[in-house]
C-alpha positions, 0 to 999 in steps of 0.5 A: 500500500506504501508502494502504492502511494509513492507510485502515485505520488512521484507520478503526480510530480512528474506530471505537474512538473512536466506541465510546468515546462515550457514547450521547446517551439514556444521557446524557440519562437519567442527566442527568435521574436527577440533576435529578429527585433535586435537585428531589424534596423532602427528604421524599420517598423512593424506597421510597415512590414504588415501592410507591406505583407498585405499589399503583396497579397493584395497585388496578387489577388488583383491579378484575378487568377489562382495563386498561392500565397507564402507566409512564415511562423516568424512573419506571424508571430513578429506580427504577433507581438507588434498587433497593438502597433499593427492596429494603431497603424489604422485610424479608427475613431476609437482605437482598438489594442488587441493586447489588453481584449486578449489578456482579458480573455486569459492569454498573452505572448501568443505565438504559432509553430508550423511543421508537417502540416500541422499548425500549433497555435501557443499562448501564455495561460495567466490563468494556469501560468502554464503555456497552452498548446494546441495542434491543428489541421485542416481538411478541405472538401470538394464543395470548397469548405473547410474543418478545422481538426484539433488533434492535440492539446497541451498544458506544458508538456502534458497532452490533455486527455481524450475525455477531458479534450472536449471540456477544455476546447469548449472553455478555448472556444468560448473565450476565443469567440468573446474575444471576437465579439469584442471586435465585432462591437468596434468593428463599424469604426475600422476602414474598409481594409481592415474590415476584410482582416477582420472578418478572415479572422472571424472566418478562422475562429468559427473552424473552431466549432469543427464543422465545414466553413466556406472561405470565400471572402471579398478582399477590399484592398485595390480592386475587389476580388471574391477570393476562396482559401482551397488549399493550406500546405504546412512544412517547417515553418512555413504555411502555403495558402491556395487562393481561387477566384469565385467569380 
């Protein structure tokens, strides 16, 4: 029976102590946000780099034919950490700080990993003061919607069980739809391009109810384009996004 109790008891140290460990590609990204921030020239500015990246988009949008678009883990998570300057970039009539909407949702120091074709979406829990991990793919169908799977979640180091996995990805998902009603409630204040942001982002955050999502859009930026994501290629921290015309 002793046995038997320090069995368990070493088993709950080790499982606590392994949800107190930050996960390697949340290290690895934050480690490379710093770097990449201390070699960037004085002169450069996250605002810029951002729209640049959606200028780029927007030009090849604008040629109205199939495209593929190539976006990076360290262009995302660089945005990441800039989005309150990304969003200050825009003139609104009441100014918008995506920082403080998502710490009040429980999350700071969000970043991404890409590999395999599986996208890993991180963040600090202030709640648990642990990092939440979580693995997803996506499926396409040939009627051109999309599932977002969550294949995997992580407190730390530790998988969050099959039976518990449903609970906790119903308590994310309820804080990331807050999270977007807040948007949704200043959204008549952002100009039109930023509108088109907007609702991708709203179009990525219902993939998380698990069932098909079209993603036709209408981008704004330059000459307007009804544009649908059809495709989605993962490898070592890039992500490739397939982009049709629909009309």
């Amino acid at each position: 029976m002793i046995i038997l109790v320090i069995l368990i008891a070493l088993s709950a140290a080790v499982i606590f102590g392994l949800a107190d460990r930050v996960p390697e590609d949340y290290r690895i990204a934050i480690t490379r946000i710093t770097l990449l921030n201390e070699i960037n020239k004085p002169e450069e500015d996250p605002r810029r780099d951002f729209a640049t990246l959606v200028s780029e988009f927007s030009e090849k949008i604008g040629k109205g034919e199939p495209v593929w678009f190539t976006i990076t883990a360290d262009e995302v998570n660089l945005s990441l950490a800039s989005m309150d300057e990304i969003a200050s970039y825009y003139p609104t009539s009441r100014p918008i700080r995506p920082s403080p909407i998502l710490q009040r949702a429980g999350f700071t120091g969000p970043v991404v990993a890409m590999d395999d074709g599986i996208l890993t979406l991180m963040a600090w829990s202030t709640k648990y003061n642990k990092v939440i991990s979580v693995d997803v793919n996506f499926v396409f169908d040939r009627a051109g919607s999309v599932r977002m799977q969550i294949i995997a979640l992580r407190i730390g180091l530790v998988p969050v069980p099959k039976f518990f996995l449903e609970k906790v990805v119903s308590h994310l998902r309820e804080r990331i739809y807050r999270l977007m009603e807040r948007f949704k409630e200043a959204q008549g204040n952002y100009e039109n391009d930023v509108k088109g942001i907007v609702k991708l982002l709203q179009t990525l955050a219902n993939m998380l109810d698990g069932k098909p999502v079209r993603t036709e859009i209408k981008w704004k930026l330059g000459a307007a384009k009804h544009i649908m994501i059809d495709a989605i290629e993962i490898t070592d921290g890039v992500m490739k996004l397939h982009f049709s015309p629909t009309r």
